[in-house]
C-alpha positions in Angstrom: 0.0 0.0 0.0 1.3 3.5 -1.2 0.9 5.9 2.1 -0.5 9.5 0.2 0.4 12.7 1.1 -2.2 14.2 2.7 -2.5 18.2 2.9 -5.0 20.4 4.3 -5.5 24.7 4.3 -7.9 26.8 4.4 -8.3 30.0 1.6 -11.1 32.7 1.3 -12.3 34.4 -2.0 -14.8 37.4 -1.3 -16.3 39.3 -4.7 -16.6 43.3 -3.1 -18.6 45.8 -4.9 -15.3 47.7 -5.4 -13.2 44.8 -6.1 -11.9 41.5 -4.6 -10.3 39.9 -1.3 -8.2 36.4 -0.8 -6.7 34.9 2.2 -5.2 31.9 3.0 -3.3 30.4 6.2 0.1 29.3 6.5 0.2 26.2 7.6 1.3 22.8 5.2 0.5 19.3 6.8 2.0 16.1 6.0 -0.6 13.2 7.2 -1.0 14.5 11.2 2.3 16.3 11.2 3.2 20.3 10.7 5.6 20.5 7.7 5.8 23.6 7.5 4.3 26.9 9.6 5.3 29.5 7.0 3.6 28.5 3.9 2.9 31.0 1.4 -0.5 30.0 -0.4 -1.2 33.2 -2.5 1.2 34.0 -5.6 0.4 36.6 -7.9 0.4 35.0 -11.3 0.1 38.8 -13.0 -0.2 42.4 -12.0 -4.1 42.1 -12.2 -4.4 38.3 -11.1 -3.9 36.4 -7.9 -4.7 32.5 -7.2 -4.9 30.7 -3.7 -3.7 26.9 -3.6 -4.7 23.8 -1.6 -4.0 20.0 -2.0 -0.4 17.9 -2.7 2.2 20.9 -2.6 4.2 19.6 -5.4 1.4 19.9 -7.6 -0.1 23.1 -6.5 3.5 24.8 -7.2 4.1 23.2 -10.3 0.7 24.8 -11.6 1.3 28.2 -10.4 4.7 28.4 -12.3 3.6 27.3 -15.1 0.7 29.4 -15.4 2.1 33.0 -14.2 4.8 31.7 -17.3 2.2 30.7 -19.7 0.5 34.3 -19.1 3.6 36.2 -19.4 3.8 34.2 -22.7 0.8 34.8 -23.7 1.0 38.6 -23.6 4.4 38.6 -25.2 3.0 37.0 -28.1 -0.4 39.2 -28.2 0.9 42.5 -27.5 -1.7 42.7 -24.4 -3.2 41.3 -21.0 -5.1 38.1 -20.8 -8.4 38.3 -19.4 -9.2 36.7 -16.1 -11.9 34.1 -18.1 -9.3 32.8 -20.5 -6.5 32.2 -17.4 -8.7 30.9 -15.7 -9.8 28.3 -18.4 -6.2 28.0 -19.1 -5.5 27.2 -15.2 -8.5 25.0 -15.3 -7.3 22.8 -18.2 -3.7 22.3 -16.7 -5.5 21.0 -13.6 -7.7 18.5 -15.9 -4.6 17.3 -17.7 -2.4 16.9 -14.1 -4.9 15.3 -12.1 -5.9 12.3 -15.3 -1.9 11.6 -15.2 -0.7 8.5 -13.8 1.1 8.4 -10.5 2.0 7.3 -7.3 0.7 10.0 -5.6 -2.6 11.9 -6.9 -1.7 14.8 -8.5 -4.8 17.0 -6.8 -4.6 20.6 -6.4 -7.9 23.2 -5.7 -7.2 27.1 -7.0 -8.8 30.1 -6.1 -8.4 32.3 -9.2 -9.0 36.0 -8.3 -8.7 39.1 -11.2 -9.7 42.2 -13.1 -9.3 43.4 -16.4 -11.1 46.0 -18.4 -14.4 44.6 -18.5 -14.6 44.5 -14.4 -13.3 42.1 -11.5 -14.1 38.3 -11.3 -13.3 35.0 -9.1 -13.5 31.7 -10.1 -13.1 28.1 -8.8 -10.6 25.7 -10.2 -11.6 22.5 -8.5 -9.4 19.8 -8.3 -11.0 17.4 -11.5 -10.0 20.7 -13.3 -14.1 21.8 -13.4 -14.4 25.8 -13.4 -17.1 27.9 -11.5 -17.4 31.5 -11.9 -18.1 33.1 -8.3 -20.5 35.5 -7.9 -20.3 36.3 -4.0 -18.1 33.9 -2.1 -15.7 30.7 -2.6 -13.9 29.0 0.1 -11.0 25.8 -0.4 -9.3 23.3 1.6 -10.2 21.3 4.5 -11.3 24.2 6.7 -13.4 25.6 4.5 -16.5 24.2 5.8 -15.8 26.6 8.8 -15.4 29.1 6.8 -18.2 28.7 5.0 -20.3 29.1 7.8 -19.2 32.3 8.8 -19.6 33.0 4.8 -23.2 32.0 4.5 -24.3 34.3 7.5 -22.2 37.7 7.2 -22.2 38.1 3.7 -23.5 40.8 1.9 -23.5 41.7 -1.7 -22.7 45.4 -1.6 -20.0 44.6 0.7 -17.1 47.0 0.4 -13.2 46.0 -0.1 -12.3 47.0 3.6 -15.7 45.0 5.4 -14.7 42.5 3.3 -11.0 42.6 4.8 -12.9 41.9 7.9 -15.1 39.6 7.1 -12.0 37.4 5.4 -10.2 37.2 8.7 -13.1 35.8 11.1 -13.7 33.1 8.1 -10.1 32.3 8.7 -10.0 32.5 12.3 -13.3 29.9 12.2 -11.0 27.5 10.6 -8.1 28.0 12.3 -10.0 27.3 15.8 -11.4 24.4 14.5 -9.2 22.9 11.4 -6.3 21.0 12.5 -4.4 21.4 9.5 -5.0 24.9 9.2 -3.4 27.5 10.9 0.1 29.4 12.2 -1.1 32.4 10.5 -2.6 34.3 7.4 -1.8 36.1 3.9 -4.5 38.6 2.6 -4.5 39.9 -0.7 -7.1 42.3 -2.2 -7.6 43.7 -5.6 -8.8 47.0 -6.7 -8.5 49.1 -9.3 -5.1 49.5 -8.4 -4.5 46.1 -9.2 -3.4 43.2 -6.6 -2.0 44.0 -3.3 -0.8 42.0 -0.5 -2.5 43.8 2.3 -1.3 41.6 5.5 0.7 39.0 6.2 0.7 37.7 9.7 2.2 35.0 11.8 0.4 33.4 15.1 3.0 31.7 17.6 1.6 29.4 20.2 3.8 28.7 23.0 4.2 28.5 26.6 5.1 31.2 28.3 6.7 31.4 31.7 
């Protein structure tokens, strides 16, 4: 029997009437153990474009490379910006292909895509079979995300402004790490507004003992 590595996270997308908010924590499980308490889970694959990642690390940072390159690319050979739409059907379709692969160990990975371009700001779900949701409100990832979800589904409001929405991202987080063992050690928030994509905090949380 082939022992799988198991991950777990948690990562927030929130649609704002003036733009767009992501957070994930920073902790990376191996099976029960920590592997790692600083984590970064939110890349900036563009100026205009940010994506969250959850599942087998590996795989989730293979993807990311490979589409902030393809992007780059792609607007080198255009002469302008992809839309958010086309990355993220471009995103989607790598997923498809990686997770239909043969190999020891499944090749899943779970993206939050998050952009603007000139026809307004979007967020979209990349599940792990490679499907693709466009998000009209709210989208949450990983194993904590039930948590989060929770808070989501109560506090939400559509007219919801960039900084609420800041607000509203961390207590979804916070759910999730009180109650989601492989989530936690900390969180990254990015927004995006018309000033394009921001990291806006990054913060650790340290539990020890004290004397």
């Amino acid at each position: 029997m082939v022992e799988q590595l198991k991950t777990g996270t948690t990562t927030v997308g929130i649609v704002c009437k003036d733009g767009l908010v992501l957070a994930a924590d920073k902790r990376a499980t191996a099976g029960h153990m920590i592997a790692d308490k600083r984590t970064k889970k939110i890349y900036k694959i563009s100026d205009d474009m940010v994506i969250t990642m959850a599942g087998s690390v590996s795989d989730a940072q293979l993807l990311t490379k490979l589409i902030k390159a393809e992007i780059k690319l792609k607007e080198i050979r255009t002469g302008k910006k992809p839309n958010v739409k086309e990355s993220a059907n471009l995103l989607a379709g790598m997923v498809y292909e990686n997770i239909r692969k043969f190999s020891l160990i499944p090749g899943i990975s779970h993206f939050i895509l998050g952009g603007k371009d000139a026809t307004g700001y979007y967020l979209y779900d990349v599940y792990a079979d490679g499907s693709l949701t466009k998000c009209d409100d709210f989208i949450s990832s990983g194993s904590g995300s039930v948590f989060a979800f929770g808070v989501l589904e109560t506090m939400y409001k559509p007219d919801i402004t960039v900084e609420d929405g800041i607000k509203l991202i961390v207590k979804c987080v916070n759910a999730a790490l009180q109650r989601d063992s492989a989530s936690g050690n900390g969180i990254n928030i990015v927004t995006i507004t018309n000033e394009g994509a921001k990291e806006y905090l990054e913060q650790e949380i340290v539990n020890k003992v004290q004397l």
